[in-house]
C-alpha positions as CSV (number, residue, x, y, z in Angstrom):
1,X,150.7,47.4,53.5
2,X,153.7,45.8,55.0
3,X,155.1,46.7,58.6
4,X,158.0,48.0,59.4
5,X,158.7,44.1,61.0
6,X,157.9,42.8,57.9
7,X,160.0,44.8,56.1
8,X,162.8,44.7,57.8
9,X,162.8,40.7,57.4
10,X,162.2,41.1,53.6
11,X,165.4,42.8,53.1
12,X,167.3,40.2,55.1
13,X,165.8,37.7,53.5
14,X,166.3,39.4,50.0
15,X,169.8,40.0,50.7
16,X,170.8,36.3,51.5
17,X,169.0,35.0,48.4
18,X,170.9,37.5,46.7
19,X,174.1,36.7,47.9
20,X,173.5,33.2,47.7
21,X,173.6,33.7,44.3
22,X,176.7,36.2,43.5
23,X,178.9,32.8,45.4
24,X,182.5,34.4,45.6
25,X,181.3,37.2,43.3
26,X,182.5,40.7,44.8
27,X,180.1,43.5,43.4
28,X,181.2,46.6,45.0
29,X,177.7,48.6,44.7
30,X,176.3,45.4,46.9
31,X,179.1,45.5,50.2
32,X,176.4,45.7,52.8
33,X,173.9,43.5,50.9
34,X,176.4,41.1,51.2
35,X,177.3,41.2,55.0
36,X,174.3,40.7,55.8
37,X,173.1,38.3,53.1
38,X,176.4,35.9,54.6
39,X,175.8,36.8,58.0
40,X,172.2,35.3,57.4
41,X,173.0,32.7,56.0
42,X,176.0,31.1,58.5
43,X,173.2,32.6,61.3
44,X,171.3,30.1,60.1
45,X,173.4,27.6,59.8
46,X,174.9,27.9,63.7
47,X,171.8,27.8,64.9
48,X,171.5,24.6,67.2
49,X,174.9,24.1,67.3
50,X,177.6,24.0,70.5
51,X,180.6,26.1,70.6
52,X,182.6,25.9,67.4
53,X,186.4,27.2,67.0
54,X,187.1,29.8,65.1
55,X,189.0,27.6,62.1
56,X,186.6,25.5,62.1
57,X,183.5,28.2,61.5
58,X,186.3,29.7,59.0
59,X,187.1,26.5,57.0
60,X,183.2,26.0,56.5
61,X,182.2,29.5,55.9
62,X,185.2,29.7,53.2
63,X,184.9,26.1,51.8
64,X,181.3,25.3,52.2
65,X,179.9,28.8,52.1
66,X,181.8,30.3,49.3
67,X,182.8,33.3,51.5
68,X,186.1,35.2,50.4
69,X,188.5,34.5,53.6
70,X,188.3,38.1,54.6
71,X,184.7,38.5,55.2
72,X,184.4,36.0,57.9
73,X,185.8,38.3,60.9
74,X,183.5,40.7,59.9
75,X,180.3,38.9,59.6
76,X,180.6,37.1,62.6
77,X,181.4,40.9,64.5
78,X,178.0,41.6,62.8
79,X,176.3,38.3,64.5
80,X,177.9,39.2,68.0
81,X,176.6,42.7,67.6
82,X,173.1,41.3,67.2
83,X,174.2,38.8,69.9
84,X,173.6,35.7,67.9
85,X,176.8,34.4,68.7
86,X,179.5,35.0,71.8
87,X,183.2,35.1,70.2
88,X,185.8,34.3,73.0
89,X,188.8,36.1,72.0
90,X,192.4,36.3,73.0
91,X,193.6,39.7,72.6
92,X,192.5,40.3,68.9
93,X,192.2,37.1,68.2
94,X,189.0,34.8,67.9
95,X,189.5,31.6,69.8
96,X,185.9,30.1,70.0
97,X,182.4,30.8,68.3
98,X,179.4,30.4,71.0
99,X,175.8,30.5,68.9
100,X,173.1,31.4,70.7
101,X,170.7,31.8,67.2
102,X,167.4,32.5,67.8
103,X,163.8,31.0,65.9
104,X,163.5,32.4,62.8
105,X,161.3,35.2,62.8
106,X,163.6,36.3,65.9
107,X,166.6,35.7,63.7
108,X,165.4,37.7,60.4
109,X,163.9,40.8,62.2
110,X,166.9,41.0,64.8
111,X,169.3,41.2,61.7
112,X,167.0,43.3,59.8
113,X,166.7,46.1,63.1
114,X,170.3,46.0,63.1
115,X,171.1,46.4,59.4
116,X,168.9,49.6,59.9
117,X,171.8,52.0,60.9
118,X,174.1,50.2,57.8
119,X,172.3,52.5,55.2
120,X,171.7,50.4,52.4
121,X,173.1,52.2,48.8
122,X,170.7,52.6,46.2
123,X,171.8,50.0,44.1
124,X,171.4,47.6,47.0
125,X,168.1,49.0,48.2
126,X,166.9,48.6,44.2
127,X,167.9,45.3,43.9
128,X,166.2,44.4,47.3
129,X,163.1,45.8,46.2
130,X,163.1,44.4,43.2
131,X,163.7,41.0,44.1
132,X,160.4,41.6,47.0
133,X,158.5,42.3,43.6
134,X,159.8,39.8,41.4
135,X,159.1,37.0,43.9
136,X,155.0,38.1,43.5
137,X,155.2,37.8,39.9
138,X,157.6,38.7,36.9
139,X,158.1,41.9,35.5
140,X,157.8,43.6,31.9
141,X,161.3,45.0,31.8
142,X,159.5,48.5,30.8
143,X,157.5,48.4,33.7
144,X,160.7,48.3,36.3
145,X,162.1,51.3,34.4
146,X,159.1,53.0,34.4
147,X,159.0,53.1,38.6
148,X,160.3,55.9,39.3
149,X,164.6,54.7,39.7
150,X,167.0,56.5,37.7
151,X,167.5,54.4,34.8
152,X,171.5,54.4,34.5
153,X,170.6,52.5,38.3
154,X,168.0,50.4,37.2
155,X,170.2,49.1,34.1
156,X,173.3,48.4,36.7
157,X,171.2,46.0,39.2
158,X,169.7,44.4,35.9
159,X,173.4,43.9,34.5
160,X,174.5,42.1,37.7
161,X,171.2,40.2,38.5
162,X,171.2,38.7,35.0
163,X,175.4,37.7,35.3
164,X,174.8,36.6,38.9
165,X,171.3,34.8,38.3
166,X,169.4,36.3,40.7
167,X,167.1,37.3,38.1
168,X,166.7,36.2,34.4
169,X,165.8,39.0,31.4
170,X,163.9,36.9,29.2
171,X,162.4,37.8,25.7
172,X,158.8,36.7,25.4
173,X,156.3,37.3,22.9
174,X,158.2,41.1,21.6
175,X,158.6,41.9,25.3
176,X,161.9,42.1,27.8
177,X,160.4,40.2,31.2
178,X,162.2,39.9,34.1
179,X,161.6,36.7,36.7
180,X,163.2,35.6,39.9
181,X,164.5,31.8,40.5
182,X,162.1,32.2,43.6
183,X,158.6,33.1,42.4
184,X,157.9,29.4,41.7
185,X,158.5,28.0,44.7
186,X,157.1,31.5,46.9
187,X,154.3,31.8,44.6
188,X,150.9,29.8,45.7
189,X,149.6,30.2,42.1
190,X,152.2,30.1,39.8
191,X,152.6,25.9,40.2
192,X,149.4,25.3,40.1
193,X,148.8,27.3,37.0
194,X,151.7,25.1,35.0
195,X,150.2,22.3,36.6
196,X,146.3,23.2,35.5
197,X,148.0,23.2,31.4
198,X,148.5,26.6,31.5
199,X,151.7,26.8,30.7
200,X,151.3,23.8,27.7
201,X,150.0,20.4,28.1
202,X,153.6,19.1,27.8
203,X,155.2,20.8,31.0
204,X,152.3,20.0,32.9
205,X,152.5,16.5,31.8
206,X,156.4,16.1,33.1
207,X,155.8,18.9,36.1
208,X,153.5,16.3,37.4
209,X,156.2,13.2,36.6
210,X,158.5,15.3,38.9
211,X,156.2,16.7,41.5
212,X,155.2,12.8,41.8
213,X,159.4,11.4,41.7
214,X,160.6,14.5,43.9
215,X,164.4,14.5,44.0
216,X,165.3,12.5,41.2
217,X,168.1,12.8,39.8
218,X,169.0,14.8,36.9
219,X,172.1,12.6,35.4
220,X,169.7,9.5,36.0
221,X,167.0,11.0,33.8
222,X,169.3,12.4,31.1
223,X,171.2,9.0,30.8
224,X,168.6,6.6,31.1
225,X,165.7,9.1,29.2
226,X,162.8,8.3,31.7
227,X,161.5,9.4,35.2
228,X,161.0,5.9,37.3
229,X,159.9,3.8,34.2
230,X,158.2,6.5,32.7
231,X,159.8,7.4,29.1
232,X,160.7,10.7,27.8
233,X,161.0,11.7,24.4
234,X,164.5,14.0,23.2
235,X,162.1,16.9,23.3
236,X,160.8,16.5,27.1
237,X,164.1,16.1,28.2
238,X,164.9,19.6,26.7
239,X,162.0,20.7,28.9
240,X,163.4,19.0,31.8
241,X,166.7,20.9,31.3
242,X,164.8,24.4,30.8
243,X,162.4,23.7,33.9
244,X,165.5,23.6,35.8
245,X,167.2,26.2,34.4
246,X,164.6,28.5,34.8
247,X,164.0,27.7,38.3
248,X,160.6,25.9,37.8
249,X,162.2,22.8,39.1
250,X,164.3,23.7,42.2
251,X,167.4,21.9,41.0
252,X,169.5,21.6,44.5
253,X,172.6,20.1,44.3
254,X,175.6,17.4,45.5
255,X,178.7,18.8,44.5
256,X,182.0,16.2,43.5
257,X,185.8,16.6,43.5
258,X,185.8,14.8,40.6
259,X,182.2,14.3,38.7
260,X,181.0,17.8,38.4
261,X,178.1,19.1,40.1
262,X,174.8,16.1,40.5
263,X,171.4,17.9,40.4
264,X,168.1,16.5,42.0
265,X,165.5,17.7,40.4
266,X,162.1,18.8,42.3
267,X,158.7,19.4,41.1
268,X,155.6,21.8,42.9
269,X,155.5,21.5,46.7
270,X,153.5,19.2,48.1
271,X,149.7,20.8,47.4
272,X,151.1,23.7,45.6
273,X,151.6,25.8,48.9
274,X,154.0,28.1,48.3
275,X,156.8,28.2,50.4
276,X,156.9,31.6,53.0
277,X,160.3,33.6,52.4
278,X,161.5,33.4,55.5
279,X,160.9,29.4,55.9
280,X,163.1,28.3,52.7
281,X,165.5,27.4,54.7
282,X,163.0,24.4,55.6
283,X,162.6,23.9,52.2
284,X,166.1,23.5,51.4
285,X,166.3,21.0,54.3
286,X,163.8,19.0,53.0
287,X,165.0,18.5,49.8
288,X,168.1,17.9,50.7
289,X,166.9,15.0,52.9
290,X,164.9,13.4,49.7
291,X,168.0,13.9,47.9
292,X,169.9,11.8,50.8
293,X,167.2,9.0,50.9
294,X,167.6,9.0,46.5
295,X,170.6,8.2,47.0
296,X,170.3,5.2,48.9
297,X,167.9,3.9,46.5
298,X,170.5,4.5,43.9
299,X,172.9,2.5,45.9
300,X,172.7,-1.1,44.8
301,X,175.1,-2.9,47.0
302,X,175.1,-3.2,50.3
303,X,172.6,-0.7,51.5
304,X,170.3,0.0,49.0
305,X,166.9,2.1,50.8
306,X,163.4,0.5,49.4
307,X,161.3,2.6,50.6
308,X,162.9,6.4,51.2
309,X,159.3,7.3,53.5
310,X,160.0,4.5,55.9
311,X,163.7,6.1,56.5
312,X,162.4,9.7,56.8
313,X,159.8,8.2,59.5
314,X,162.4,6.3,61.4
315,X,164.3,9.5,61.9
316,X,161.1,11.3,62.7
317,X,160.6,9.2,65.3
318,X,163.3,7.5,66.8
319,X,165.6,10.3,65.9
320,X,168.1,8.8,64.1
321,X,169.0,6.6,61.0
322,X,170.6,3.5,62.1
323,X,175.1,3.2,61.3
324,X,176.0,1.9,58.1
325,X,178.8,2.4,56.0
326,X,178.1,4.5,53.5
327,X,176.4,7.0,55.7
328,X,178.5,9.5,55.7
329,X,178.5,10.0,51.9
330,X,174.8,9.5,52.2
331,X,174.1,12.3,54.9
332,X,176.9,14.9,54.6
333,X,175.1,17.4,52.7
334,X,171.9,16.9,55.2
335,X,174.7,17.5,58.3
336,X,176.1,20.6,56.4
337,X,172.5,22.0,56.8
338,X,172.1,21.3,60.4
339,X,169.7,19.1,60.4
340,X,171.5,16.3,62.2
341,X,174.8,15.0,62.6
342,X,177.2,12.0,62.0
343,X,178.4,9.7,64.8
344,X,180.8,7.3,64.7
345,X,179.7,3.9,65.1
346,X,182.4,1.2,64.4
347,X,184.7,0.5,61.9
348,X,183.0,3.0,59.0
349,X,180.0,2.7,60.0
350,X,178.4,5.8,61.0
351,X,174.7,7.2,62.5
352,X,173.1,10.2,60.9
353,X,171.5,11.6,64.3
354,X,168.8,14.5,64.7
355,X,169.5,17.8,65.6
356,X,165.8,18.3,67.6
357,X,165.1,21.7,66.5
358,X,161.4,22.7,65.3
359,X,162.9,23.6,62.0
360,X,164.3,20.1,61.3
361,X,161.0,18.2,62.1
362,X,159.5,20.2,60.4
363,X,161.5,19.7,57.3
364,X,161.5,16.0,58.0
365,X,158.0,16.1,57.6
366,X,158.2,18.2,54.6
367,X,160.4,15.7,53.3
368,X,158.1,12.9,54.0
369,X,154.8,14.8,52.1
370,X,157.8,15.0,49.1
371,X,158.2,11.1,48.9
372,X,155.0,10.4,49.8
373,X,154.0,8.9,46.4
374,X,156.7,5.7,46.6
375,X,158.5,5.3,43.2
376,X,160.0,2.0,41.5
377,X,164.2,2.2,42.1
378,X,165.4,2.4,38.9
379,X,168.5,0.0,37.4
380,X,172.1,1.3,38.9
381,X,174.0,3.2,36.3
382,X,177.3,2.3,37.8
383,X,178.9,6.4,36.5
384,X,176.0,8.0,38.2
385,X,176.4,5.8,41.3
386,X,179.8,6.9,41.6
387,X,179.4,10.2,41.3
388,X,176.5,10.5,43.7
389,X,178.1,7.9,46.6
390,X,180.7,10.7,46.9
391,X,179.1,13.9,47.0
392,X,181.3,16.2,49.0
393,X,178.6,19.6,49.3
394,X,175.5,20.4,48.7
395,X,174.1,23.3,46.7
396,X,171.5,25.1,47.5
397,X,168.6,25.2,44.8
398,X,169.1,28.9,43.8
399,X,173.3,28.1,43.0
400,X,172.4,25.0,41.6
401,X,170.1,26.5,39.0
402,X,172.7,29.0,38.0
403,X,175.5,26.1,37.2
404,X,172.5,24.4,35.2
405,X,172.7,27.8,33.2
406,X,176.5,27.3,33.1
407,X,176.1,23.9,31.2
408,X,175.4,23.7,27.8
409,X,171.1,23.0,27.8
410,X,169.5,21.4,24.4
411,X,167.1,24.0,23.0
412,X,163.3,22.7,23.7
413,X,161.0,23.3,20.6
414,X,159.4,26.1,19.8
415,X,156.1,25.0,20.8
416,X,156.8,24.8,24.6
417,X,159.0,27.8,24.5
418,X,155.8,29.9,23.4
419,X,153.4,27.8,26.0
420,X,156.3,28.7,29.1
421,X,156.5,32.8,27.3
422,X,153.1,32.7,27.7
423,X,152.7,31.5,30.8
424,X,155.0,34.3,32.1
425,X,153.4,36.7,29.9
426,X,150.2,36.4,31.7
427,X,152.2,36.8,35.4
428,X,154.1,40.1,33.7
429,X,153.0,43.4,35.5
């Protein structure tokens, strides 16, 4: 049985996938799920980091963060309360942010102590709970009503999960089963499982292509219809899209101003080890890293990067990436994550630098088991190359499975649709 500890850094972590996932969605049953889900997740993102005016931490919490312009005030009151940061003030007014973050178990369980007196509602312990469950395995829809919740609240956090994609009702086999974006990456089975054929010969077969080509690009594979050299038919590329969608595939993200949303698709963890709740954050980091280095090998002009593991290893261990010029399209969305930053070299050229926390090597490292297999650059496709060389954010995996959703997805056949229902038939309690 879980400890009080424990549990108190499940709900925190609960909360800030959650929220993660509502994005500028206001859902009035979830008003302290979501101070403390946003609180968590700029916590995190402070961590490391010098004092910080208050626009600044603003502008990024409202533009990078999706946070409504109202809520920042109070979630960084929340943060001094737990004294993660110091807010210099003048009068009323915030003048400076001073972090003073702790580790992360340190930073989960002093949030989840202090959310303690808040008093969760129903609706928001619920969908808590449920996501705790969901991450173990998914969920016959008649199961979750059958727990013991009034109904009339069970329906309500299945409404919102399903509209904000925190959770997906899927019909499978005559049954209503619910999963969570997260079990495949949490899960130390549920990879290896697909992998093994269980879940069809097919997604095993192009699991594998991705789990082996970590962070390739989705555009690239669509266009071109192959993972490095490796051809795919019109029907695996349907698989491709639902992998994603379904959050078998983290799909994290580079967001454009003017080319839509650029997904990089990612396949098992290295040695299907699932990834602990409370380190995500690391995993996140480390696939937005791959995604950085793909880039540069998608870059066929001045800079291109031949081999993405010998860049990883030079930040590892000199702690930096040497200036170029296209460095700061290249490492923006790593920066955004705190795992380094940019400094100004000459002219435009610019050095992505280390921020030495234990986190970020450890991410690095991750990063480096990711790209471990080295794969063939493939030819420039001079749209995606555009579109990528001028990312402007990056999207975490959980948002960037829900715009997947968003886009219109070619309907795989029906044979792999009844190998993937079956394979979440068998994980259906």
């Amino acid at each position: 049985m879980a400890s009080k500890e424990e549990k108190s850094k499940e709900r925190v972590v609960r909360s800030h996938d959650i929220t993660l996932c509502l994005e500028r969605s206001s859902v009035t049953e979830f008003e302290n799920l979501q101070l403390l889900g946003m609180a968590t997740r700029l916590a995190l993102h402070l961590r490391g980091a010098g004092p910080v005016k208050y626009d600044v931490v603003k502008n990024v919490a409202v533009y990078l963060f999706d946070f409504t312009t109202h809520a920042v005030r109070p979630v960084l009151e929340l943060l001094a309360k737990a004294e993660f940061v110091k807010l210099d003030t003048e009068g009323s007014t915030i003048k400076t942010v001073i972090p003073d973050v702790p580790y992360y178990d340190a930073l989960f369980l002093g949030l989840g102590e202090l959310d303690e007196a808040n008093n969760m509602s129903e609706h928001e312990q619920f969908a808590v709970d449920l996501q705790s469950r969901l991450a173990s395995s998914p969920l016959a829809k008649d199961s979750i009503l059958g727990a013991g919740a009034e109904k009339r609240l069970v329906m309500r956090v299945l409404e919102i999960g399903n509209e904000c994609k925190f959770l997906s009702s899927q019909r499978a086999r005559g049954r209503d089963i619910v999963v969570s974006p997260t079990y495949f990456t949490e899960s130390t089975t549920a990879y290896a499982d697909l992998v093994a054929g269980h879940g069809g010969a097919r997604v095993a077969r192009i699991l594998k292509l991705l789990k082996d080509n970590q962070g390739w690009p989705l555009s690239l594979i669509l266009k071109q219809g192959e993972i490095s050299g490796t051809k795919l038919s019109k029907v695996d590329l349907a698989v491709v899209q639902l992998l994603a969608s379904e959050g078998f595939a983290p799909p994290p993200a580079i967001q454009t101003t003017h080319a839509g949303t650029n997904h990089f698709l990612f396949g098992p963890p290295p040695q299907h080890t699932g990834v602990p709740p409370f380190k995500r954050h690391v995993f996140e980091a480390a696939m937005a890293l791959v995604a950085a280095v793909r880039q540069g090998q998608l870059l066929p002009a001045q800079y291109r990067i031949w081999s993405p593991r010998a860049i990883l290893r030079k930040l590892r261990d000199s702690g930096f990436i040497g200036a170029n010029s296209e460095a700061v399209e290249q490492y923006r969305q790593v920066a955004a994550l705190r795992v380094g930053h940019l400094v100004h070299d000459s002219g435009t050229k610019y050095r992505f630098i280390l921020n030495d926390l234990p986190e970020n090597r450890e991410a690095i490292n991750l990063a480096m088991q990711m790209v471990s297999g080295e794969s063939s650059a493939p030819g420039a496709d001079e749209d995606i190359v555009l579109a990528i060389r001028k990312g402007e954010t990056y999207v975490d995996s959980l948002v960037g499975r829900k715009r997947i959703l968003k886009d219109n997805v070619v309907s795989t056949d029906p044979e792999t649709r009844e190998e993937i229902d079956g394979f979440l038939l068998r994980g259906a309690k």
